[in-house]
DRENKOLTI-790918 format. One record per atom (N, C-alpha, C): residue number from 1; x, y, z. Coordinates in steps of 0.2 Angstrom, whole numbers, plus 5000, padded with zeros to 4 digits. Each point is the difference from the previous one (the first is absolute). Layout:
<recs>
+-----+------+-------+------+
|  nr | east | north |   up |
+-----+------+-------+------+
| NUM |    X |     Y |    Z |
...
+-----+------+-------+------+
</recs>
This chain:
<recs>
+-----+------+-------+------+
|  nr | east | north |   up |
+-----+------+-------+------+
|   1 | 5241 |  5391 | 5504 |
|   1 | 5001 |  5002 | 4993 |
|   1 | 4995 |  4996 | 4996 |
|   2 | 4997 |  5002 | 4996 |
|   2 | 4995 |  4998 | 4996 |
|   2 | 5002 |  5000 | 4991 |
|   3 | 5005 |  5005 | 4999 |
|   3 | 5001 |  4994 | 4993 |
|   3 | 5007 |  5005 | 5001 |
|   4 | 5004 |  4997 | 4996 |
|   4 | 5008 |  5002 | 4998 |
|   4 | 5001 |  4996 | 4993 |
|   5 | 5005 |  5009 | 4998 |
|   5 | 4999 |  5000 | 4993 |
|   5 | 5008 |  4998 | 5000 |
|   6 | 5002 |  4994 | 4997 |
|   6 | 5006 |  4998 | 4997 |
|   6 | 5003 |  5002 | 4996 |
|   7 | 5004 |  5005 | 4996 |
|   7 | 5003 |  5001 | 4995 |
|   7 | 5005 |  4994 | 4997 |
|   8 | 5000 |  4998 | 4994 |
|   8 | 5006 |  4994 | 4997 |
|   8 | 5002 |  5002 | 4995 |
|   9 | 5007 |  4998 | 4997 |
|   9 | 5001 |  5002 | 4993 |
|   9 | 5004 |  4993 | 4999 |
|  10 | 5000 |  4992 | 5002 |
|  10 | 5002 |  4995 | 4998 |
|  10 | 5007 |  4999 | 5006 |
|  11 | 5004 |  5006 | 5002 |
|  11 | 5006 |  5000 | 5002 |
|  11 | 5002 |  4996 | 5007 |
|  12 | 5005 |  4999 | 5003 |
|  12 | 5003 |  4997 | 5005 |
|  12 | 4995 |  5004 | 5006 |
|  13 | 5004 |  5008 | 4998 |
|  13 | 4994 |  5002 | 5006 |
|  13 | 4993 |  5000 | 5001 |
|  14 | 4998 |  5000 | 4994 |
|  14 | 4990 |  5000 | 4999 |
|  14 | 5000 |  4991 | 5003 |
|  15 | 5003 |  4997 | 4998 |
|  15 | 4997 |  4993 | 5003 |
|  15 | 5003 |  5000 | 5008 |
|  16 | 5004 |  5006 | 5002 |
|  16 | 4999 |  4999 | 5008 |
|  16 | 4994 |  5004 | 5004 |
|  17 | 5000 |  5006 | 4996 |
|  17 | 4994 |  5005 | 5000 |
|  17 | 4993 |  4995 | 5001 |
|  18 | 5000 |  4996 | 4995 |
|  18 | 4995 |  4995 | 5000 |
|  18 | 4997 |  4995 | 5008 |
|  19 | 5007 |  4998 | 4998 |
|  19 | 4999 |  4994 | 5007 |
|  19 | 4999 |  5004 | 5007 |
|  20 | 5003 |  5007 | 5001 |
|  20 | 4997 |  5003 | 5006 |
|  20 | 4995 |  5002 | 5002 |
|  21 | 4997 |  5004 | 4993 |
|  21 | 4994 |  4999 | 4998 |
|  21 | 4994 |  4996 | 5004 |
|  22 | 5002 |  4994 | 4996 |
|  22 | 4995 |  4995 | 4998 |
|  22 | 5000 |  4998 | 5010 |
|  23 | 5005 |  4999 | 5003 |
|  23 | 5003 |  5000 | 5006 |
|  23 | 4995 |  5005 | 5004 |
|  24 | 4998 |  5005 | 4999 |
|  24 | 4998 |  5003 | 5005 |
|  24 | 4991 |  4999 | 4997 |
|  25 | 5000 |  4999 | 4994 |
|  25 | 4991 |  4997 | 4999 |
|  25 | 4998 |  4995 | 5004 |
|  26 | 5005 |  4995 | 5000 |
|  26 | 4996 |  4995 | 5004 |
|  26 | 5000 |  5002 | 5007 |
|  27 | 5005 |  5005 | 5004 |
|  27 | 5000 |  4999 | 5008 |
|  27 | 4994 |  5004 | 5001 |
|  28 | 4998 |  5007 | 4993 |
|  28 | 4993 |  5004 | 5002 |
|  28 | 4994 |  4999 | 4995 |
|  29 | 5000 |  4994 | 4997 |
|  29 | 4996 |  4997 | 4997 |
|  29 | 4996 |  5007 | 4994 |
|  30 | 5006 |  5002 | 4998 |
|  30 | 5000 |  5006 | 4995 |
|  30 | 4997 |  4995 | 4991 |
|  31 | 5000 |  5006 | 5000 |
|  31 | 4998 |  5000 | 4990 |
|  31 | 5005 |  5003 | 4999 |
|  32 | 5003 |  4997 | 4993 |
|  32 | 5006 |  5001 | 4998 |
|  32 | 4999 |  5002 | 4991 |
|  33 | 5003 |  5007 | 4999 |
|  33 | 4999 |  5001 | 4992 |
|  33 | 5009 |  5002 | 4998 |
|  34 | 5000 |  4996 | 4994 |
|  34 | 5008 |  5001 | 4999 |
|  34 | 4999 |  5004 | 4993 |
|  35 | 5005 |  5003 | 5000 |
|  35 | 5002 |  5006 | 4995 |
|  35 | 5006 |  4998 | 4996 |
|  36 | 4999 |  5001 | 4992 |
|  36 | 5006 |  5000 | 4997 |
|  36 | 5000 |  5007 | 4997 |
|  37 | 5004 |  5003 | 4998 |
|  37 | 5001 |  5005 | 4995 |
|  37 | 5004 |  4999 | 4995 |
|  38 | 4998 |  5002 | 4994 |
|  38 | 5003 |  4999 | 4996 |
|  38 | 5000 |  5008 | 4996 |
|  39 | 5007 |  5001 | 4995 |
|  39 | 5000 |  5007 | 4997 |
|  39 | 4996 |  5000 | 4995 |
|  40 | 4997 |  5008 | 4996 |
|  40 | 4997 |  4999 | 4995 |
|  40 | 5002 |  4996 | 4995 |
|  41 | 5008 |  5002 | 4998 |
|  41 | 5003 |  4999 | 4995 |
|  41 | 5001 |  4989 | 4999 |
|  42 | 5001 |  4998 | 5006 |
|  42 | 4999 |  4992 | 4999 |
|  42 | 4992 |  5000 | 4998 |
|  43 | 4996 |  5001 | 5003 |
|  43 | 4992 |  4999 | 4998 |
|  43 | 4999 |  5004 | 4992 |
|  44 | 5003 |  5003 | 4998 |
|  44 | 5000 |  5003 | 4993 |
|  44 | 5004 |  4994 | 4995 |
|  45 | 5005 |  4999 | 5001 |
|  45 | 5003 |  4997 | 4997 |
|  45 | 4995 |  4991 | 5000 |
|  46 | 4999 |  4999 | 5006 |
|  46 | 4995 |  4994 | 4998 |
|  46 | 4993 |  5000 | 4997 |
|  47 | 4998 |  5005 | 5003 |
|  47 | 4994 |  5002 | 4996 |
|  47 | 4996 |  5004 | 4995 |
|  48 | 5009 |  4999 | 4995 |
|  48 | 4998 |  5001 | 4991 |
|  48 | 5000 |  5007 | 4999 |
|  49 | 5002 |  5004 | 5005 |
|  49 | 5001 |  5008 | 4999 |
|  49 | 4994 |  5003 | 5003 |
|  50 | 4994 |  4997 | 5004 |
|  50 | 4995 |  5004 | 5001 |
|  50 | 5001 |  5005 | 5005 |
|  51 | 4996 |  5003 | 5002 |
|  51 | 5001 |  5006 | 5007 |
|  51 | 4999 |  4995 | 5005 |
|  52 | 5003 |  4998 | 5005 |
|  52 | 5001 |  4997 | 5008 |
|  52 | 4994 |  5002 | 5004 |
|  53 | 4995 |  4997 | 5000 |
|  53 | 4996 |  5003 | 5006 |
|  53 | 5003 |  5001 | 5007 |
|  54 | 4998 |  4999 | 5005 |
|  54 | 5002 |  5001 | 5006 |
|  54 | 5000 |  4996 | 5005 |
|  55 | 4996 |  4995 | 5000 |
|  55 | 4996 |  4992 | 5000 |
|  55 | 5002 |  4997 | 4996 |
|  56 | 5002 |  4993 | 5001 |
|  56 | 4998 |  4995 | 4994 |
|  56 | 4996 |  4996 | 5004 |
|  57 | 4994 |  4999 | 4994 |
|  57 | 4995 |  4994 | 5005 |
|  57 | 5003 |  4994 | 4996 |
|  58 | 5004 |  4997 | 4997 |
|  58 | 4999 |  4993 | 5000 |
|  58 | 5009 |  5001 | 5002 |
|  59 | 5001 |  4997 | 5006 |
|  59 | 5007 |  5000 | 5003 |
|  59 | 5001 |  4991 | 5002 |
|  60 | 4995 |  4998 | 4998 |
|  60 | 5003 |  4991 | 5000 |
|  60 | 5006 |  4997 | 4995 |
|  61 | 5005 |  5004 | 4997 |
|  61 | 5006 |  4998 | 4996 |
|  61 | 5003 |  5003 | 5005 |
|  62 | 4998 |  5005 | 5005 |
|  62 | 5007 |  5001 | 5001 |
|  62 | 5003 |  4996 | 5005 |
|  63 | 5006 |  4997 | 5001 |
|  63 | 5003 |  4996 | 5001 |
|  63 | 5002 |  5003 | 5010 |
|  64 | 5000 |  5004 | 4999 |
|  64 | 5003 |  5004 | 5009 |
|  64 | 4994 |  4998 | 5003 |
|  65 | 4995 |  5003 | 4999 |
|  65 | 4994 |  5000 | 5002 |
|  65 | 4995 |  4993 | 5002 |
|  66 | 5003 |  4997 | 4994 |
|  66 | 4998 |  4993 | 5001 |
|  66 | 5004 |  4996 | 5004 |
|  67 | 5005 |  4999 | 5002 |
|  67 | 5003 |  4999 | 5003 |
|  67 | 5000 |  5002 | 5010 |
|  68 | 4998 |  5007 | 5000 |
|  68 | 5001 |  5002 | 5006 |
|  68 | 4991 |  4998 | 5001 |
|  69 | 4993 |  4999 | 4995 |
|  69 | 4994 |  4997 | 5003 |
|  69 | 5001 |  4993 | 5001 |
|  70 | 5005 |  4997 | 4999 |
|  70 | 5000 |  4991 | 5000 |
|  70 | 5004 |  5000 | 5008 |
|  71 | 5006 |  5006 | 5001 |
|  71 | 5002 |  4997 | 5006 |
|  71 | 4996 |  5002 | 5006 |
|  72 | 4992 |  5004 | 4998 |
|  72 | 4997 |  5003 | 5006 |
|  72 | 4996 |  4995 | 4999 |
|  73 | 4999 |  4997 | 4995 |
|  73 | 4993 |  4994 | 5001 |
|  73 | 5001 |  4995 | 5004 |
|  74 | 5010 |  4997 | 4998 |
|  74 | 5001 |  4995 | 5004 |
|  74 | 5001 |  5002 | 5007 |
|  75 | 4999 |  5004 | 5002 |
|  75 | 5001 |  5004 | 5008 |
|  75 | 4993 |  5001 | 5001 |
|  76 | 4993 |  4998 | 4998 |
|  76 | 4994 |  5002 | 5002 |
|  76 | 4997 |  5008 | 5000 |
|  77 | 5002 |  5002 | 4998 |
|  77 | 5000 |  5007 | 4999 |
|  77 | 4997 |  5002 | 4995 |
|  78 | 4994 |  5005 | 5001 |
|  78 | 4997 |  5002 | 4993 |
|  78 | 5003 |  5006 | 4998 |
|  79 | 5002 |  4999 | 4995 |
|  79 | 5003 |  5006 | 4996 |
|  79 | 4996 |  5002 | 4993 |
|  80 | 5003 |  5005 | 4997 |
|  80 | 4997 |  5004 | 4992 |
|  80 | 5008 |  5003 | 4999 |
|  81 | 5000 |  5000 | 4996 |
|  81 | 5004 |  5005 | 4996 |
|  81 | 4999 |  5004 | 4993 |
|  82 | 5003 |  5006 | 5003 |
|  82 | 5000 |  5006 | 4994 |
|  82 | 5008 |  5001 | 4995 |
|  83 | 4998 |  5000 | 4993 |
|  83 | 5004 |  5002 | 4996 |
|  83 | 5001 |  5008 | 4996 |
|  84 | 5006 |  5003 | 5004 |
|  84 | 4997 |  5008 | 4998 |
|  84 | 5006 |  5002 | 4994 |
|  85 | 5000 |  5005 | 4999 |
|  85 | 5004 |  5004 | 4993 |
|  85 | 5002 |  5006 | 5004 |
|  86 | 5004 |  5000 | 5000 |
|  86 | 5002 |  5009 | 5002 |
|  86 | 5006 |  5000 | 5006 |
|  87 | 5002 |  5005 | 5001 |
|  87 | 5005 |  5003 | 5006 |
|  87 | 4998 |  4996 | 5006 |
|  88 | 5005 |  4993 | 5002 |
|  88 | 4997 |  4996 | 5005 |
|  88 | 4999 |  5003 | 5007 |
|  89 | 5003 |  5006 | 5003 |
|  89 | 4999 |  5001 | 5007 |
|  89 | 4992 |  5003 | 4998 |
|  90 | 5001 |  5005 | 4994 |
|  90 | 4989 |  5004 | 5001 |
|  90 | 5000 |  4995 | 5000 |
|  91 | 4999 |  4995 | 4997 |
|  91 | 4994 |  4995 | 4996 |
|  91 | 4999 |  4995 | 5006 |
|  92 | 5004 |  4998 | 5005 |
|  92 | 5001 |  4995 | 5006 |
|  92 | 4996 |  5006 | 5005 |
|  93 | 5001 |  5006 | 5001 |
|  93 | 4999 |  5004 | 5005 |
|  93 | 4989 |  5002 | 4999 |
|  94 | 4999 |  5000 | 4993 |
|  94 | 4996 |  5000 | 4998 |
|  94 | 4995 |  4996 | 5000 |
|  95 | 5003 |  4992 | 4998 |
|  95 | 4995 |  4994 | 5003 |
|  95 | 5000 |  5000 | 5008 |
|  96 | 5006 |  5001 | 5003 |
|  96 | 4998 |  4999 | 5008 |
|  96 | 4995 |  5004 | 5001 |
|  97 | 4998 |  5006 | 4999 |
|  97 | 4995 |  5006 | 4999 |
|  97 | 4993 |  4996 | 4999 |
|  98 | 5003 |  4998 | 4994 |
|  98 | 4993 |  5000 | 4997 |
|  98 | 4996 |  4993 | 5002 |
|  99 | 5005 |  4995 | 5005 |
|  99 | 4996 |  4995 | 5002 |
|  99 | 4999 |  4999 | 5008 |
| 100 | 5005 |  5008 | 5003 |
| 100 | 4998 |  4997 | 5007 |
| 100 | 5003 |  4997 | 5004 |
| 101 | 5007 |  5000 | 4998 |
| 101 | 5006 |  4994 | 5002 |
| 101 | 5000 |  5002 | 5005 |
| 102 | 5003 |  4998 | 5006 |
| 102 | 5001 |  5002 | 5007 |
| 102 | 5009 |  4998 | 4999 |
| 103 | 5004 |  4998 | 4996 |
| 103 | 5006 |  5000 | 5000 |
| 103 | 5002 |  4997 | 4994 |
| 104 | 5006 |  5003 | 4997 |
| 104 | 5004 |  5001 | 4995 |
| 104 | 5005 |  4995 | 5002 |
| 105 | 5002 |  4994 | 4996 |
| 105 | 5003 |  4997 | 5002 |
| 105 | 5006 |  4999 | 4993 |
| 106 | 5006 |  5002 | 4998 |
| 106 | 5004 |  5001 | 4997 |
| 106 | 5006 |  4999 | 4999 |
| 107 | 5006 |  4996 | 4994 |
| 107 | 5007 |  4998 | 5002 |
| 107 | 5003 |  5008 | 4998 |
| 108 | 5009 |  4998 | 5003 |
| 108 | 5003 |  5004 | 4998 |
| 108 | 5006 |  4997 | 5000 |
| 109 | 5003 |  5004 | 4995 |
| 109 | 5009 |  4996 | 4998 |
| 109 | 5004 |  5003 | 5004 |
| 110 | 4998 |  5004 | 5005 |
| 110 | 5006 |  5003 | 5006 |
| 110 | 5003 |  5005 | 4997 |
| 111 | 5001 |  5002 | 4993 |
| 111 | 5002 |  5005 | 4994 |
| 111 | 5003 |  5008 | 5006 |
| 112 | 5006 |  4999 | 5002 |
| 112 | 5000 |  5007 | 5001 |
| 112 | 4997 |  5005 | 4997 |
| 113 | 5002 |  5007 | 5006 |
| 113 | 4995 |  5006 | 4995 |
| 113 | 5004 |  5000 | 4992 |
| 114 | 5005 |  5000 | 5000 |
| 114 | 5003 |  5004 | 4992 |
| 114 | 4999 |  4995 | 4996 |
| 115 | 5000 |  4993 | 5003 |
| 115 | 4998 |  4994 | 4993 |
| 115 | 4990 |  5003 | 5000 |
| 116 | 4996 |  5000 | 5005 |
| 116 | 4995 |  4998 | 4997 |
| 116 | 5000 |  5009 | 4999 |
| 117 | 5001 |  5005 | 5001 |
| 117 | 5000 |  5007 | 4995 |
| 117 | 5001 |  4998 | 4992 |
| 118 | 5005 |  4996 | 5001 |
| 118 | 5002 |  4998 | 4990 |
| 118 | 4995 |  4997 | 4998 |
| 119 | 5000 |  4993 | 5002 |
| 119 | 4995 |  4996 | 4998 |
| 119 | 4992 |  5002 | 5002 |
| 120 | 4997 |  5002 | 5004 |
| 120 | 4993 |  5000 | 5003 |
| 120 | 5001 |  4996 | 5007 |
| 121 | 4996 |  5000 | 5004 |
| 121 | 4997 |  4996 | 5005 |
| 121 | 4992 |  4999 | 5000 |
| 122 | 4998 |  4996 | 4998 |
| 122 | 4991 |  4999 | 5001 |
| 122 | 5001 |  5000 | 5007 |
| 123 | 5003 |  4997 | 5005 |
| 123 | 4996 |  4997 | 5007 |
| 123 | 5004 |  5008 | 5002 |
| 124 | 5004 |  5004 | 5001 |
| 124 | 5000 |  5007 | 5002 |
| 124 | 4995 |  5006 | 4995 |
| 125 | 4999 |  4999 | 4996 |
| 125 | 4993 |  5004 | 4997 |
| 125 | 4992 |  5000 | 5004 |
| 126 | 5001 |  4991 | 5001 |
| 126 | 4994 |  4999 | 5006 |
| 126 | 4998 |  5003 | 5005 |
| 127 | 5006 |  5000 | 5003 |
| 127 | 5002 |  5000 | 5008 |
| 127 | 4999 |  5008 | 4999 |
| 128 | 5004 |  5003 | 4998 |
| 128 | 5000 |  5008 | 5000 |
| 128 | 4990 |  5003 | 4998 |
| 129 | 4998 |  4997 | 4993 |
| 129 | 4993 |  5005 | 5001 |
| 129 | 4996 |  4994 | 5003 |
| 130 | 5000 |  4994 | 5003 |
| 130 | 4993 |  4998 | 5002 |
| 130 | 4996 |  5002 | 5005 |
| 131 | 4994 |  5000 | 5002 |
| 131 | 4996 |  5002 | 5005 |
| 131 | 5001 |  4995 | 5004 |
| 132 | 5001 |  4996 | 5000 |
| 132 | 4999 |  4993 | 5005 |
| 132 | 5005 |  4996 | 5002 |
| 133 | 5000 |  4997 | 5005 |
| 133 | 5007 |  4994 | 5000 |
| 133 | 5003 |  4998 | 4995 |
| 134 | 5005 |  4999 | 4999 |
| 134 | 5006 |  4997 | 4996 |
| 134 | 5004 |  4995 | 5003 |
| 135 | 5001 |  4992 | 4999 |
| 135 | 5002 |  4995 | 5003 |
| 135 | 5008 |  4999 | 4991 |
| 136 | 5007 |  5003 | 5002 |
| 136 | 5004 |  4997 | 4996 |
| 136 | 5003 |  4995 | 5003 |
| 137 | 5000 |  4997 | 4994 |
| 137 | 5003 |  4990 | 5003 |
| 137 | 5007 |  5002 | 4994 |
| 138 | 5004 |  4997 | 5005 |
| 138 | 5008 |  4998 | 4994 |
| 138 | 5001 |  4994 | 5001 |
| 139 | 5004 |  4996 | 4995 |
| 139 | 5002 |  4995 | 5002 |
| 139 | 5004 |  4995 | 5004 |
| 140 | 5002 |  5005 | 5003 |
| 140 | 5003 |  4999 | 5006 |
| 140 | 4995 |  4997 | 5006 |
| 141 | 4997 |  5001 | 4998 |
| 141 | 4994 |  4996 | 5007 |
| 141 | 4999 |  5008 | 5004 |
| 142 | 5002 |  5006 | 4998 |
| 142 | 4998 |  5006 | 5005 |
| 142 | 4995 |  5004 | 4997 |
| 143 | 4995 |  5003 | 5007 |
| 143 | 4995 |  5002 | 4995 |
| 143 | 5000 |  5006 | 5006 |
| 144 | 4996 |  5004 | 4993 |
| 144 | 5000 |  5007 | 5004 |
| 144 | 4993 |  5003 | 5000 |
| 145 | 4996 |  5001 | 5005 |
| 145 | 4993 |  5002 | 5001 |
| 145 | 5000 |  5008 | 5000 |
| 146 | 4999 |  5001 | 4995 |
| 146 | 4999 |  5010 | 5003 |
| 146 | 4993 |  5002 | 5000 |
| 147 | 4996 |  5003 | 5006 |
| 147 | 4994 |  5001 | 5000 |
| 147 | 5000 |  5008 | 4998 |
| 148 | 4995 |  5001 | 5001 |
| 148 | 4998 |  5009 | 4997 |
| 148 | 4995 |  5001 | 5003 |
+-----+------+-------+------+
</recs>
């Protein structure tokens, strides 16, 4: 594998998503891009009512991000990350696309079907339209590789 795209949202699972991640960069000496999504509605309300682009180029305040590039530096790992706005499984399924990822790497909160039907599931919206591998980490230590 030549790069894998991280998904993170700050959470118990995105920080294990992380570490398995980061874990499989150094064994394939991969490039590593982490994703955060954020809604439009949060990126409106902080940015004073504007329309939301679909990118943000200055993502150095965000806190998830920064964080998930300082655990990849301390592990030798060259990393980038993207800060995107919109429906996180298009938008994660979108940059994998658009950069090439050779694996998707993503948490899950183990959310049965009726809980995550109520609430959403981002890592089951992944897994269902992505073109590519999907790697879900829970924090359980179990991970699940589904190939396509």
């Amino acid at each position: 594998m030549k790069k894998i795209l991280i998904a993170t949202d700050g959470s118990a699972t995105a920080h294990a998503a992380i570490d398995a991640g980061l874990e499989l960069a150094a064994e394939g000496d991969s490039e590593v891009v982490f994703v955060h999504v954020t809604s439009v509605l949060d990126f409106q309300s902080a940015a004073t009512g504007s329309e939301a682009p679909e990118r943000v180029p200055q993502m150095d305040t965000d806190a998830v991000l920064v964080d998930a590039l300082e655990q990849a530096r301390k592990c030798g790992i060259p990393a980038k990350a993207e800060l995107l706005i919109g429906h996180a499984p298009k938008q994660i399924i979108r940059l994998a696309r658009e950069i090439e990822a050779d694996l998707i790497v993503i948490g899950s909160r183990g959310l049965g079907r009726v809980q995550s039907a109520i609430l959403g599931s981002t890592s089951r919206g992944v897994l269902t339209k992505a073109d590519r591998p999907v790697m879900i980490v829970r924090t359980t230590g179990v991970r699940e590789l589904v190939g396509i």
